[in-house]
Structure formats: C-alpha cells, structure tokens
Phi, psi and omega in degrees: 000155181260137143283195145186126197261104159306140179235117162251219192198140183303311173317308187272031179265118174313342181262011190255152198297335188250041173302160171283176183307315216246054182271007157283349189284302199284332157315286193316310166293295184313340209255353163279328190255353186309290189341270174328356225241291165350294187271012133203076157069022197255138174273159142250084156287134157272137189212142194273115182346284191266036169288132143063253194226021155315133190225121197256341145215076158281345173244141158325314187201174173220107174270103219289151154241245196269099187250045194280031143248006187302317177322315188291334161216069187302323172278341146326271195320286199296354188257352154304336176279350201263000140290306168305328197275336180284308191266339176204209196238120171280135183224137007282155181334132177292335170263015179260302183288359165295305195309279184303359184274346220215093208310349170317356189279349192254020156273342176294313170294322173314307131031279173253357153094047155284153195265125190265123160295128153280137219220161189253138160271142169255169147267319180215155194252070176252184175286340168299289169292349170282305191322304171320320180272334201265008177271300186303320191283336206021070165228165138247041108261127185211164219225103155247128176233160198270145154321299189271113193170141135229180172091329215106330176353104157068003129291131222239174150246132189229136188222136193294145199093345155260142180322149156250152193343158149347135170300328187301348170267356203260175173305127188283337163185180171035102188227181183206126178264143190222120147338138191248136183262108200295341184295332165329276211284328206267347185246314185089176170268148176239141153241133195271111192244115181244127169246134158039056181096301207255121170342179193190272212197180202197124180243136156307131158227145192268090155350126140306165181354246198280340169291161169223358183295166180229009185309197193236326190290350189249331172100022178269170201199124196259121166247142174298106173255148182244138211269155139260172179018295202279308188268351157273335160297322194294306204280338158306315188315310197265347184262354176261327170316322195246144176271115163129205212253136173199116183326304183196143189214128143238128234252109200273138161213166184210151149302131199257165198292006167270341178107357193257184151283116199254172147307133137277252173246206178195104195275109159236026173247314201199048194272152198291145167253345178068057172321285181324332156280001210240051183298011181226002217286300160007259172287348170283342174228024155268297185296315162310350140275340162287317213280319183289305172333306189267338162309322179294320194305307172286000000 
C-alpha cells in the first residue's frame, strides 16, 4: 500500500483547545478522501505539520492539506515542506508553493493575460498608502490584504473617510489593495476545483448578511454551482497560466464592475476543496494522485 501524509494543523481537531470555528471543514474533507483514496490502494494519513515527531519519510508522498495556521508561523511551515520535498514527494511542488504563498503571484498572471482585479501593491498598510490606493484606484471602497496571508486572515475592508482599523487588524507587512466589489455580497465567489488539471466541481460561496467575507468562519455558505460553458473557459484559462504537475487548484473568481469574472486567487497550497459542493469529489481526486504517484514511478 502507498502512504501519503495529509498535513493538517492542531487547530483543526475539534477536541484541541485553541480549535478553529470552522474545524468541521477538515471532517468533512478527510472523511471524502480517505475512502476513495482507499480504493485504490492509497493511505491518506492526517498528520499535524509541526508535530515533533512527524517523520516525512516515512511516506510515499505528502500532501499539504488544511494547515490553516500556517500564515502564523511561515517560516516553520516552509522549511518543514522543504524537508518533505528532501525526504519524501511534496504536493503540491515546493516550487510551486513557494511561487503561491506570496500573493504577489498574481502579478505574475496578470502577466500572462489572466483577467484581473485591479490592485495597488504595497509595503504597509498605512494612512498614507491607503489614502493613496483609494486615489490609484479611484474607488471609495477598498479591500486590503496581507501579501502572506489566508482565510481573511488581517484583512480589512475600508471606506474613505473613515478611520482605520486597529493596526492589528489591518496586513502586519507587505499587503495588496483592492477595490471593494459589490458582487461579493450580492453574488458571491466561484470557486473552480481542478485535480491533475481536469475540472471536479465548483462552489458558490456566499457572505453572510452585512458581511462580505464568504469564509465559513464568518458565517458564509457555499452552493453547488454549474458553471456554464463561458465560465469554465475563463477558469481554464487562468490554470493554463501556470506550469508543471499539480494535484489540486483552485480558481477563486468574483464579478468584477464590468460583469465579467476576474481572479481573486488561485490556491495551490492548502486550499479548502468543498467535498459538500464536490459528491464525485472523492474519486476524481483520488484517481489525480494515483496518475501523478505513477507518473513518478515510471
């Protein structure tokens, strides 16, 4: 039998003391991929990233899952994948997750003619640079986020003229400003789940009320969307943007003030897959780790 070591976070176990909100995300995903994974002949172990006594080879491969504290101690985290990649087979690639951790990538797509929000980069998330991005931007609603950062994580939403937030709340360095999109709250985001490449399934996710975060944690709620034809070229489009072998991708996009779909992001470290929008999600991404496991193999 193949292993392969799920890499999660302590957080997301419902009996650990500091668990997360939403540390049910991670039931729900292990308990789709275990099976499948199972039935042909794949271990799928959960394993906490910075436990210890984690040994990475001890497995066939390592698969980043839900490490969704990793923003908090980034340099841990990176140099434990860089152990994996030394000691066992990391997926997604260690130079694909370098490239993606640091959100600045999406000037690399932009680039490369993926359809874009337009965004100002920063060093800090001051009174000045904002004053500055709501000029560059000509908006009075804007979106600041951390360059390193997931989840909502230290992210703000701000409208000129009004104070701003705590610094603690605001991006800790290096951030990217954004227009605020009214399509957030009245449509929501699609995210596009692409295994080895090949389409899975696609979840709406939804804000709660007066909110615009769509997190779960927050009180957002994910619907099973079918894209058509048109919104599935788009999100190919932007997955044709990046080069090499890739387990699992997700293509984040929101309507932009023009109607069309722009990139939000694109997760290639440790993105949520949405099993509950995804009823085949199991074996379509079970059978995309067997195909990459035996492509190395030969």
């Amino acid at each position: 039998m193949t292993r392969i070591a799920f890499l999660t976070a302590s957080c997301m176990l419902k009996d650990h003391p500091d668990a997360r909100k939403d540390y049910w995300e991670y039931d729900l995903e292990i308990a789709a991929l275990q099976p499948a994974c199972a039935a042909l002949g794949l271990i799928l172990e959960p394993v906490i990233w910075d436990a210890p006594d984690f040994a990475p080879a001890e497995f066939d491969a390592v698969m980043i899952g839900t490490c969704w504290d990793y923003m908090e101690k980034p340099d841990a985290f990176m140099a434990m994948l860089e152990r994996c990649d030394r000691e066992s087979r990391l997926l997604n690639t260690l130079n694909t997750v370098r490239w993606n951790s640091r959100k600045t990538y999406l000037k690399d797509l932009a680039a490369r003619g993926a359809p874009m929000i337009p965004t100002v980069w920063a060093e800090t998330a001051k009174a000045d640079t904002i004053d500055a991005a709501f000029a560059t931007l000509g908006a009075d609603d804007i979106v600041v986020k951390p360059v390193l950062g997931a989840g909502a994580w230290r992210q703000a939403r701000i409208r000129k003229g009004e104070a701003l937030p705590p610094a603690d709340q605001l991006p800790p360095a290096a951030c990217m400003i954004q227009p605020f999109l009214p399509a957030v709250s009245e449509e929501g985001e699609y995210a596009f789940l692409f295994f080895n490449r090949d389409f899975s399934h696609c979840a709406r996710k939804i804000p709660a009320k007066g909110d615009y975060r769509v997190q779960s944690e927050y009180g957002g709620h994910e619907e099973i969307h079918q894209p058509g034809a048109d919104e599935l070229a788009l999100a190919r489009s932007v997955l044709e943007c990046i080069e090499g072998d890739l387990l699992y991708a997700r293509v984040d996009m929101l309507r932009g003030l023009d109607g069309q779909l722009a990139l939000i992001e694109i997760e290639l470290i440790e993105p949520y897959l949405y099993p509950e929008q995804g009823p085949d999600m199991g074996p379509v991404f079970a059978a995309a780790l067997k195909t990459l496991l035996d492509k190395t193999a030969s």
